[in-house]
N, CA and C of each residue as an Amber inpcrd file, in Angstrom:
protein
   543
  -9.2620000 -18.7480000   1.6560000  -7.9740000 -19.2850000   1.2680000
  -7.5110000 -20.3240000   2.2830000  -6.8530000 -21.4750000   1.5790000
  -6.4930000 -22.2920000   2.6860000  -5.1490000 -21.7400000   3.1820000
  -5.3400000 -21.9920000   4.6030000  -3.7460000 -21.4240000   5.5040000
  -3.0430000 -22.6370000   5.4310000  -1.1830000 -22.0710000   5.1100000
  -0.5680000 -22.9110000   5.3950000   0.6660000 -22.0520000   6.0830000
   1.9540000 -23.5150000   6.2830000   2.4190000 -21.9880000   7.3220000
   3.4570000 -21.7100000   6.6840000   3.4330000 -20.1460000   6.5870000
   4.0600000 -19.1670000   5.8610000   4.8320000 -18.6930000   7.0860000
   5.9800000 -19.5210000   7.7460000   5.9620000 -18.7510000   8.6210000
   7.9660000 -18.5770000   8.0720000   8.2210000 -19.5770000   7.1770000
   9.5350000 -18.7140000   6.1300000   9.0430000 -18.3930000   5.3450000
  10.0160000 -17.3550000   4.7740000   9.5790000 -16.3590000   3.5410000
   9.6330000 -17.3400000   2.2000000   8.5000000 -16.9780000   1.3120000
   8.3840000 -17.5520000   0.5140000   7.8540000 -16.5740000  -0.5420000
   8.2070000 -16.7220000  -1.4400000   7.6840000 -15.9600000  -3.0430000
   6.8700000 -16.0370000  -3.4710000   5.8300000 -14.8940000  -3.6000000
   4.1730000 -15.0160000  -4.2340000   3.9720000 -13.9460000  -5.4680000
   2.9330000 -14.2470000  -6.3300000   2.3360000 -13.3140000  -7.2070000
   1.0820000 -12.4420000  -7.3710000   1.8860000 -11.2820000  -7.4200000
   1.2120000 -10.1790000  -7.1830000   0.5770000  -9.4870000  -8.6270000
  -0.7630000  -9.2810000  -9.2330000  -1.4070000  -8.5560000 -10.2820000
  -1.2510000  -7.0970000 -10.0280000  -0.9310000  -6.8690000 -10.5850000
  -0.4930000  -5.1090000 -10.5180000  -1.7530000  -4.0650000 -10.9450000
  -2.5160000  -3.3040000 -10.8760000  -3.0090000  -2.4180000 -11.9400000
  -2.2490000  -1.9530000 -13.1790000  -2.7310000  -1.8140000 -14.5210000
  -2.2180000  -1.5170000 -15.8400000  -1.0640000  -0.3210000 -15.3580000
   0.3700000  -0.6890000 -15.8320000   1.3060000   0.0540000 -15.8590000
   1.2540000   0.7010000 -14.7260000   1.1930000  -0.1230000 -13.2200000
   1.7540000   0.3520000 -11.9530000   2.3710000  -0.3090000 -11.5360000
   3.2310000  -1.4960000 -12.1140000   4.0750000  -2.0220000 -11.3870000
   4.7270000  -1.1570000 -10.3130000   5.5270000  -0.4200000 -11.1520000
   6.5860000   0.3210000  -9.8240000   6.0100000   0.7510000  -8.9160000
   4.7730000   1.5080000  -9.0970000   4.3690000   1.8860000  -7.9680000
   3.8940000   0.5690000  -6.8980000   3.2350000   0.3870000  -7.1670000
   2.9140000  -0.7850000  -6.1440000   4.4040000  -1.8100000  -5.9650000
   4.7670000  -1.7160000  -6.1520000   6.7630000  -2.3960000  -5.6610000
   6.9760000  -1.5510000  -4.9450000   7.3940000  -0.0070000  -5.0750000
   7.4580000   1.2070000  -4.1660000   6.4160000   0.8500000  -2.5910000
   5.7310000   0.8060000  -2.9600000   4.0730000   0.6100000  -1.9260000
   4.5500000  -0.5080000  -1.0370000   5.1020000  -1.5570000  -1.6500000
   4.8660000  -2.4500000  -1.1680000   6.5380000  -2.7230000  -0.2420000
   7.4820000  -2.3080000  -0.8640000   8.5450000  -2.1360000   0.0670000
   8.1880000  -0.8510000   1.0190000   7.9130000   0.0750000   1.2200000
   7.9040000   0.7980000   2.0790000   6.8100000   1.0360000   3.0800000
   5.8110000  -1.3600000   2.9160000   5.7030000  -1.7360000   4.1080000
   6.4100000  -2.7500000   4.6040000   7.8420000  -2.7130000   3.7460000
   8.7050000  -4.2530000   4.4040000   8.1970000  -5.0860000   3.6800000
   7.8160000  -5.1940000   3.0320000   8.0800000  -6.5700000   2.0870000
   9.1360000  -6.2380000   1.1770000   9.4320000  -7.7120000   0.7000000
  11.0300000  -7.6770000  -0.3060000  10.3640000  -7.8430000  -1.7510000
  10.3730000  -7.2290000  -2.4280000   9.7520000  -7.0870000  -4.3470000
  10.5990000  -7.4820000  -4.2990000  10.1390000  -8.0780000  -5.9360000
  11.3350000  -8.1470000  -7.2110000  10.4880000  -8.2690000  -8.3940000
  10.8030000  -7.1240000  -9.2670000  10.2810000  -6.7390000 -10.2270000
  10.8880000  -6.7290000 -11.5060000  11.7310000  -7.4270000 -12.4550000
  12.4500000  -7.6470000 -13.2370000  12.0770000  -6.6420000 -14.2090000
  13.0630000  -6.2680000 -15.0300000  12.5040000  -4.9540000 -15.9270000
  13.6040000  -5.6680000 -17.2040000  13.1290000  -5.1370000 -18.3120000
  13.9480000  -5.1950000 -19.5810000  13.8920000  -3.8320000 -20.2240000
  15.3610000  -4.1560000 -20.6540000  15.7010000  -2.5780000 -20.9480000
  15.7960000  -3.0210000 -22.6800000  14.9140000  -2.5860000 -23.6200000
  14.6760000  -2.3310000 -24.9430000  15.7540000  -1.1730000 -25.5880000
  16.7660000  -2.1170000 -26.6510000  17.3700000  -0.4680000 -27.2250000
  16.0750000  -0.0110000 -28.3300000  16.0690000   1.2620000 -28.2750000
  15.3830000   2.0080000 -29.3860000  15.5950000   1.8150000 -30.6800000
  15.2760000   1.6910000 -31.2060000  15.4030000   1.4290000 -32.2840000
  16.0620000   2.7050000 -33.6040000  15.3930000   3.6800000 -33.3330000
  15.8020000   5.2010000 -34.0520000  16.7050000   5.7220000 -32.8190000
  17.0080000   5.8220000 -31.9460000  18.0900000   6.1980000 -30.8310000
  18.5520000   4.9160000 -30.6380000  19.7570000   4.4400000 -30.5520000
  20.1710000   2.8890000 -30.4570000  20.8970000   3.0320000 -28.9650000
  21.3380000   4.9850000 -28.6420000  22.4000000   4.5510000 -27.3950000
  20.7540000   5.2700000 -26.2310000  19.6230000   4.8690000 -26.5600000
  18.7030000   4.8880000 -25.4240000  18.0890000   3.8280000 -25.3890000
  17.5390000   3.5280000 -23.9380000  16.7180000   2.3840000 -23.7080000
  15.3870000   2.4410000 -23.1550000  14.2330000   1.7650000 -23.8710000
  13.1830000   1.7990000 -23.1770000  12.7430000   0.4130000 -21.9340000
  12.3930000   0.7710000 -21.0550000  12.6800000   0.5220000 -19.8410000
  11.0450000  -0.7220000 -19.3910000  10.8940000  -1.8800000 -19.8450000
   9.3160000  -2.7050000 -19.5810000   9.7390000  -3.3230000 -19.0490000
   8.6330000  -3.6300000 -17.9040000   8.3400000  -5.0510000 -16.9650000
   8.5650000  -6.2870000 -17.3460000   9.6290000  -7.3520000 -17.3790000
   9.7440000  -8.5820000 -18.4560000   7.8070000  -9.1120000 -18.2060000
   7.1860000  -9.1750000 -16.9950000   6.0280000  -9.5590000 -16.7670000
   4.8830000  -8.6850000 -17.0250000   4.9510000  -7.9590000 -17.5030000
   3.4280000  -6.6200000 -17.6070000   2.4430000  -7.1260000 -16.6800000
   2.8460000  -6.5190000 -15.5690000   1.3070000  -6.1940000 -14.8590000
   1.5730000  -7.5620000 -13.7690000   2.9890000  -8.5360000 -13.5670000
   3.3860000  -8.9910000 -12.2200000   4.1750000  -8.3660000 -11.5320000
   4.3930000  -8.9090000  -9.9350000   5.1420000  -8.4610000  -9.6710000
   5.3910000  -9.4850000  -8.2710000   6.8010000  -9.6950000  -8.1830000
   6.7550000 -10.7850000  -6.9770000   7.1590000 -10.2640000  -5.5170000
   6.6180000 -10.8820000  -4.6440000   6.7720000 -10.1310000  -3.4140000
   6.8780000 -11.4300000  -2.8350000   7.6150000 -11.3610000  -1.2640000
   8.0100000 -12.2610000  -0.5740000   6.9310000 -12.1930000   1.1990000
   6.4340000 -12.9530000   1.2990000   5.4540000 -13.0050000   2.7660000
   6.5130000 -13.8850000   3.6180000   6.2910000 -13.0540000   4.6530000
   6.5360000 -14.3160000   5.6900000   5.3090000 -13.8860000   6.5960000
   4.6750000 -15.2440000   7.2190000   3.7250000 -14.9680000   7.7830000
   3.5610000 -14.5400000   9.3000000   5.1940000 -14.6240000   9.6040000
   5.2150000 -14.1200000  11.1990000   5.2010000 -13.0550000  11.1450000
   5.8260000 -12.2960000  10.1570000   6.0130000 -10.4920000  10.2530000
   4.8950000  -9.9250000   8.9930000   4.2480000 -10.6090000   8.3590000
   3.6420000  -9.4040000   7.2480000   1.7900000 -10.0940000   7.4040000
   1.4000000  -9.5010000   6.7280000  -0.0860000  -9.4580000   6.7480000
  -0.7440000  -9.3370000   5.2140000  -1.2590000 -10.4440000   4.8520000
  -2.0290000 -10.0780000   3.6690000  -3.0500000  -8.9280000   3.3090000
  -3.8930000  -8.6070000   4.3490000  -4.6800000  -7.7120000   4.2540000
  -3.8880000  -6.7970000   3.6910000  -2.3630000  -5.9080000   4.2690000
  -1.9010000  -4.9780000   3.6890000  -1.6610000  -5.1500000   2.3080000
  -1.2470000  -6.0700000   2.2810000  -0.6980000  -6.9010000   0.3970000
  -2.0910000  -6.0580000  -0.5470000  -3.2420000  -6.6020000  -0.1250000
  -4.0660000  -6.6800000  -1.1340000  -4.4270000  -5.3090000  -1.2960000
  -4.5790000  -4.3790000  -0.0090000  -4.7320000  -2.6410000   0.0790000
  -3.7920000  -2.0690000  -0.4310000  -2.5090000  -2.1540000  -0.7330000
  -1.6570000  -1.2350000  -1.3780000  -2.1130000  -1.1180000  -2.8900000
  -1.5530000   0.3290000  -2.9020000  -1.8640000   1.3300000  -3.7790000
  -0.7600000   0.5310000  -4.9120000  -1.1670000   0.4210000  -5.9560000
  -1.0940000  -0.1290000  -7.3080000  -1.3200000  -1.8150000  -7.3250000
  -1.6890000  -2.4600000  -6.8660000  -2.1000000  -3.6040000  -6.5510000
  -3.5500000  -3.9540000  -6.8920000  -4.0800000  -4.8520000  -7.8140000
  -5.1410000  -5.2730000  -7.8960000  -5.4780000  -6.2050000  -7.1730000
  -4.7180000  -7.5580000  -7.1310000  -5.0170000  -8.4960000  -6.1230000
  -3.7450000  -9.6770000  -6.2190000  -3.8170000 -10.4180000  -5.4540000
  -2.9280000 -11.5180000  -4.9190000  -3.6450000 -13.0450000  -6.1500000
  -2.6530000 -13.2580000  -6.6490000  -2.7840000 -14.6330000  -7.7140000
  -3.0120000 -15.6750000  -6.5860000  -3.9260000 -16.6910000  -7.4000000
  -4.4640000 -17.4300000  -6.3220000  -5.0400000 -18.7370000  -7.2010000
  -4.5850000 -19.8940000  -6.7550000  -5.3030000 -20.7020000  -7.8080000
  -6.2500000 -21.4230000  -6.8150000  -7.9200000 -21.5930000  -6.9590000
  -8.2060000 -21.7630000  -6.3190000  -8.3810000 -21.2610000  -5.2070000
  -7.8450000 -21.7980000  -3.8120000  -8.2140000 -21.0050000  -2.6200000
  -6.9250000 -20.6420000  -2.2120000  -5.4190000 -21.4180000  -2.8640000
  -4.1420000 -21.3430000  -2.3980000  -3.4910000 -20.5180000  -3.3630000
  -2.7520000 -19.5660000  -2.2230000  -1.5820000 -18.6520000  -2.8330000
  -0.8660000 -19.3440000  -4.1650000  -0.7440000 -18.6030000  -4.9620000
   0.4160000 -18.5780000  -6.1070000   1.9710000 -18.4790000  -5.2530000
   2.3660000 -19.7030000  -4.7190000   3.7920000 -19.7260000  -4.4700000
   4.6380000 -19.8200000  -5.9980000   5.7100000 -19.1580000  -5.5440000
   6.7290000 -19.3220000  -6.5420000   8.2470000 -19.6600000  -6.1730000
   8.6950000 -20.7380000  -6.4200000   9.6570000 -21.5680000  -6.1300000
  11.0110000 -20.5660000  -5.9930000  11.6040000 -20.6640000  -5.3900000
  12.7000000 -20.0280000  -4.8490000  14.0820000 -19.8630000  -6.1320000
  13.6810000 -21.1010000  -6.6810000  14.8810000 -21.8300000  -7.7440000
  14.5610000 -20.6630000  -9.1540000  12.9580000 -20.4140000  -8.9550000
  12.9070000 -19.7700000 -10.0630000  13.2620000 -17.9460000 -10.0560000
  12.8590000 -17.5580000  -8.8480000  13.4090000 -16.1560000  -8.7280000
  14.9350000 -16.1240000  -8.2400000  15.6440000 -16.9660000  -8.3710000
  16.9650000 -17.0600000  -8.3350000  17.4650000 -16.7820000  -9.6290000
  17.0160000 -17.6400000 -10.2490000  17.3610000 -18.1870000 -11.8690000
  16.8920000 -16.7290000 -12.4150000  15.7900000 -15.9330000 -12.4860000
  15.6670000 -14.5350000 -12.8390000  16.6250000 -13.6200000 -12.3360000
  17.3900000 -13.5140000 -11.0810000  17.9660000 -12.7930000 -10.5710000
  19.1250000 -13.2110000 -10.9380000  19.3750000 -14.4270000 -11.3640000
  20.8000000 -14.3160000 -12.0550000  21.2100000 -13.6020000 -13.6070000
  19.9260000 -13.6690000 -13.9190000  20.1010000 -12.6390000 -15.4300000
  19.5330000 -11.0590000 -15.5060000  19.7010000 -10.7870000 -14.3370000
  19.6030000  -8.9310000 -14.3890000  20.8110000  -8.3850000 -13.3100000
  20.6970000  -7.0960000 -13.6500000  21.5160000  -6.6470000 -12.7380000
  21.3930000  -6.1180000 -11.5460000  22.2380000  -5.4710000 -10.7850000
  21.8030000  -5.1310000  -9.2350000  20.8280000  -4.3800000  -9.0450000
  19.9190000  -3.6560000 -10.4330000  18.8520000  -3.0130000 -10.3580000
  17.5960000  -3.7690000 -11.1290000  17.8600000  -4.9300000 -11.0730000
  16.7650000  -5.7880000 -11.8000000  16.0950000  -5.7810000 -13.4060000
  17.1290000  -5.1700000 -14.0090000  17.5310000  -4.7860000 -15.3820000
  18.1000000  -5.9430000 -16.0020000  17.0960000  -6.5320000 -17.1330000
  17.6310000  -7.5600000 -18.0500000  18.4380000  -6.1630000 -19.5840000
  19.5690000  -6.4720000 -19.8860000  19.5210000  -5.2870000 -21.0930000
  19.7870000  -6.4080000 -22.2390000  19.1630000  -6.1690000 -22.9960000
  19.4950000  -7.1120000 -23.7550000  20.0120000  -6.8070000 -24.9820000
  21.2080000  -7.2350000 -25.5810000  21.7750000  -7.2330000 -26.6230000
  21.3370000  -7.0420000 -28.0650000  20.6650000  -6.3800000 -28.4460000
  19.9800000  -6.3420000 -30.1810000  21.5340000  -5.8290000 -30.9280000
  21.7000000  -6.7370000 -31.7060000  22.7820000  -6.6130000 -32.7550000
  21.8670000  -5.9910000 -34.1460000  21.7240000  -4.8360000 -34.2460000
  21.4530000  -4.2130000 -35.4340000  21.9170000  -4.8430000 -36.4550000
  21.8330000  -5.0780000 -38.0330000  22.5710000  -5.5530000 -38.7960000
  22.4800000  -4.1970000 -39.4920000  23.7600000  -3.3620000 -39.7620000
  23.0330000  -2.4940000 -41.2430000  23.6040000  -2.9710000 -42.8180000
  22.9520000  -3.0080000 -43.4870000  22.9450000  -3.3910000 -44.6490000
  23.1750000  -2.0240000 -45.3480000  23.6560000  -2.3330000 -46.7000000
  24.0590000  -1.3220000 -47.7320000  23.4790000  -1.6380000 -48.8470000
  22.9570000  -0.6400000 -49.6730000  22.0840000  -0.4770000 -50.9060000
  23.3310000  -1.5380000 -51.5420000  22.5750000  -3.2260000 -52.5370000
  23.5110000  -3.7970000 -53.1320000  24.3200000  -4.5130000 -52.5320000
  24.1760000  -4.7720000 -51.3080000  25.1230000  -6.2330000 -50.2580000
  24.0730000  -7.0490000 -50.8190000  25.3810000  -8.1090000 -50.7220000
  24.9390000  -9.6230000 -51.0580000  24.5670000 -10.2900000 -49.9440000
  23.3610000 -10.6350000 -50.0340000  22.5860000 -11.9510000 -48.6660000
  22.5820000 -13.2960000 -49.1930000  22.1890000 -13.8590000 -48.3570000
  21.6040000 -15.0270000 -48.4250000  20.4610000 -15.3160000 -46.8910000
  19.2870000 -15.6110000 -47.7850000  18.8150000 -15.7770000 -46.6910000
  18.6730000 -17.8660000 -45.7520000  18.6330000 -17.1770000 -44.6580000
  18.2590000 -18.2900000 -43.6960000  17.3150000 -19.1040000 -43.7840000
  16.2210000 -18.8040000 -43.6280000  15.0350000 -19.1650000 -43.3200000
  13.6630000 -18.6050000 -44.1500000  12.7430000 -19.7890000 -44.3170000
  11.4140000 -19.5770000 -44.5830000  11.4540000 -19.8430000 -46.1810000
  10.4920000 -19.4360000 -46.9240000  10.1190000 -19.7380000 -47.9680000
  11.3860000 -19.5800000 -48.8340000  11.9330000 -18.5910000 -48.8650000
  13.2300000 -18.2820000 -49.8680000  14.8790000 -18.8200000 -49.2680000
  14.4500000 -20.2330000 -48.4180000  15.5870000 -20.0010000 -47.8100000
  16.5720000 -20.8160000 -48.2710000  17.8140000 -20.2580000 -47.8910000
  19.4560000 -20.5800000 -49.1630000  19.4200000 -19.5380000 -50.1580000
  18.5020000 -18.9250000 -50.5710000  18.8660000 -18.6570000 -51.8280000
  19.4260000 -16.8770000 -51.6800000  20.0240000 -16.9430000 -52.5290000
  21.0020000 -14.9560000 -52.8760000  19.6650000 -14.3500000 -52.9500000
  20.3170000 -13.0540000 -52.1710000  19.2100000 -11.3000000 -52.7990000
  20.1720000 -10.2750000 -52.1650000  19.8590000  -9.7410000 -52.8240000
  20.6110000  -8.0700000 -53.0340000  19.7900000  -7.0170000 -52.0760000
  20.1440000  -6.5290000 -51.0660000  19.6600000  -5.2020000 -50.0720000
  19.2840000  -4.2960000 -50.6950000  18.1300000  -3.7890000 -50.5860000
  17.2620000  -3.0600000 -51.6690000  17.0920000  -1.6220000 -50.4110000
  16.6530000  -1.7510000 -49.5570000  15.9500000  -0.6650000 -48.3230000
  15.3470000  -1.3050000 -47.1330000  15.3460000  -0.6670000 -45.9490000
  15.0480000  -1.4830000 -44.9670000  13.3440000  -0.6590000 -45.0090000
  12.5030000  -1.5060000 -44.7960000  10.9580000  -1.5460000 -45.0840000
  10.4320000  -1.9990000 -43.6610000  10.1110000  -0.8860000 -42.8330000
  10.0360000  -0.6910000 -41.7680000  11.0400000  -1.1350000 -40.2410000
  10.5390000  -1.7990000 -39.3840000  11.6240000  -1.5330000 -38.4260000
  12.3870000  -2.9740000 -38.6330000  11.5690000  -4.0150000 -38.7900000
  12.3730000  -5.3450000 -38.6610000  12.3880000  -6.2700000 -39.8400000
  12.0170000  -5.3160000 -40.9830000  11.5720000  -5.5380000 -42.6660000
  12.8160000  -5.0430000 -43.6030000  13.3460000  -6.0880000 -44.3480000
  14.4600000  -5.8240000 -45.5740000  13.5390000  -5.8980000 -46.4810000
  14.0500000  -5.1020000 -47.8900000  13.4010000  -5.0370000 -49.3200000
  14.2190000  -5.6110000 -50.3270000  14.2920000  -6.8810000 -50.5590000
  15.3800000  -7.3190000 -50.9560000  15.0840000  -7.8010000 -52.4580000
  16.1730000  -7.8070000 -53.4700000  15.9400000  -8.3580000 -54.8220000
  16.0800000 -10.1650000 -54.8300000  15.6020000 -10.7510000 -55.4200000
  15.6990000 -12.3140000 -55.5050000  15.8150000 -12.6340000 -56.9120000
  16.2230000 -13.5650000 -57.3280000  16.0850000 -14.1380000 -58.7930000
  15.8220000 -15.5720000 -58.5030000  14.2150000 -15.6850000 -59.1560000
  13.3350000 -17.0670000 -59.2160000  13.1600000 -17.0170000 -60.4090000
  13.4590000 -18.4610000 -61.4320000  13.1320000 -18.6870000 -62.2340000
  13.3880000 -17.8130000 -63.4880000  14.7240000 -17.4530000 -63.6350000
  14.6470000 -16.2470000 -64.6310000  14.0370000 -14.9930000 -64.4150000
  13.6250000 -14.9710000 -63.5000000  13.3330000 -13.5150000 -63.0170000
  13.7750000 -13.2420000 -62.1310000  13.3090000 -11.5350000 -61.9480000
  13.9350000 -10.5690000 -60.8620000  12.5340000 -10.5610000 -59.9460000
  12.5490000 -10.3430000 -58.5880000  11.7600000 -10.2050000 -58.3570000
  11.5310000  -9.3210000 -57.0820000  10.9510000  -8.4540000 -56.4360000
  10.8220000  -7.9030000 -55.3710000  10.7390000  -8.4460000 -54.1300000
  11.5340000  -8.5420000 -52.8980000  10.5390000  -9.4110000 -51.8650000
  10.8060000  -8.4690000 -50.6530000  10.0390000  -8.7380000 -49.5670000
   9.9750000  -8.0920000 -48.0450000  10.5850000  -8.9430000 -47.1900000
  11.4940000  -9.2490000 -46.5570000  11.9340000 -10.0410000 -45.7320000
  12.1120000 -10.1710000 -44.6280000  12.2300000 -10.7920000 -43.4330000
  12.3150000 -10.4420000 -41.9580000  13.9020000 -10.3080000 -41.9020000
  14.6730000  -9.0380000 -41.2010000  16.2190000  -8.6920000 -41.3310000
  16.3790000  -9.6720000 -40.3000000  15.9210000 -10.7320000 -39.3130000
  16.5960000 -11.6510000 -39.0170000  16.6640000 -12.8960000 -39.6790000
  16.1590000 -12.3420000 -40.7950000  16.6510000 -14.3070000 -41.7000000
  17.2670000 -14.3370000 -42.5090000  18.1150000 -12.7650000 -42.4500000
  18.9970000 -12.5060000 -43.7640000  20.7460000 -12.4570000 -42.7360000
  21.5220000 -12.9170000 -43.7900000  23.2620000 -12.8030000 -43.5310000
  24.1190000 -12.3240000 -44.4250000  24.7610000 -12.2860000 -44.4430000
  25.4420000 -11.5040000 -45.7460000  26.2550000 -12.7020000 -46.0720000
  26.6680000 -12.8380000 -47.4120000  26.7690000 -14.0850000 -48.7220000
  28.1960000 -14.0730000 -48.0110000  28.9110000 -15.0760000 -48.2010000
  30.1100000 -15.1120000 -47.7730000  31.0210000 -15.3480000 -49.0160000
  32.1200000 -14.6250000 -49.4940000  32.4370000 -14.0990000 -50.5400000
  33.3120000 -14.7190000 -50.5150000  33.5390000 -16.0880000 -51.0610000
  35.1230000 -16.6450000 -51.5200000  35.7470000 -16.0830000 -52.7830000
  36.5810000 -15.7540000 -52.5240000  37.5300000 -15.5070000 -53.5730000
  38.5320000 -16.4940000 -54.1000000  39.0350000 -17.3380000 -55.7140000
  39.9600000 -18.0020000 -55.5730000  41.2330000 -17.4810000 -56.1230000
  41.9880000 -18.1370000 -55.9640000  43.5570000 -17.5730000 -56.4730000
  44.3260000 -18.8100000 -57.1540000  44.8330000 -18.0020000 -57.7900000
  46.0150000 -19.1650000 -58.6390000  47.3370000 -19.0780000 -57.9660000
  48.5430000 -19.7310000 -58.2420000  49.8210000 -19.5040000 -57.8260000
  50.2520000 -19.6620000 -59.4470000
């Protein structure tokens, strides 16, 4: 590897072994180095008030060297660690601007949570969809057809027809009503 001087701390990338991030973050702070391991918190889908808890990176993890106080050799020996990203012969630096910019969208425990707005639909609401092949046109909420799948009615051409839809390309019809005086 070519040396350069690491002698401020600077941000590198770390390959984890399959589903050890934490551990090797654990490992690796409790030899003084500073992790940061960003996590996203998934709502469940059949439990909506639990969250499942993934690495936004599967299988990175960033750690900070400075080369006056830390030692690569330890980097690469800790326990959940496969090896140090490297392009070529030079470290995978990672710009300061960018683990800022990550750390501004999690929280003090490095938790992105992110917002899923469920839509629930009712047997017979009026849609309209958004997007893709059927899009603008009315259908009627039929059943939700697996986790991110509507079963919706359409009318093409004088007919009725069955369709499967993605529940993010559907909205519900917006219902003007008029009035006389």
């Amino acid at each position: 590897m070519t040396t350069k001087d690491y002698s401020k701390p600077q941000w590198f990338l770390i390959y984890t072994k399959p589903r050890q991030e934490e551990r090797a973050k654990e490992n690796l702070e409790n030899q003084g180095f500073e992790t940061f391991l960003p996590i996203i918190a998934f709502e469940k889908i059949k439990q909506p008030k639990l969250y499942s808890l993934k690495p936004m990176f599967p299988r990175y993890l960033f750690t900070q060297y400075n080369g006056e106080k830390n030692n690569w050799v330890h980097v690469k020996s800790t326990r959940g660690v496969s090896h140090v990203i490297t392009f070529g012969d030079k470290l995978t630096e990672v710009p300061n601007s960018v683990i800022d910019y990550l750390k501004s969208k999690v929280d003090d425990n490095d938790v992105l949570k992110l917002q899923t707005t469920r839509k629930t639909f009712q047997k017979g609401d009026e849609l309209v969809i958004k997007q893709g092949v059927f899009q603008g046109k009315d259908a009627t909420f039929l059943s939700m057809n697996g986790k991110e799948r509507v079963r919706v009615l359409l009318s093409l051409m004088n007919r009725i027809m069955i369709a499967d839809v993605s529940e993010q390309n559907l909205e519900r019809k917006a219902i003007v009503e008029t009035f006389s005086l």
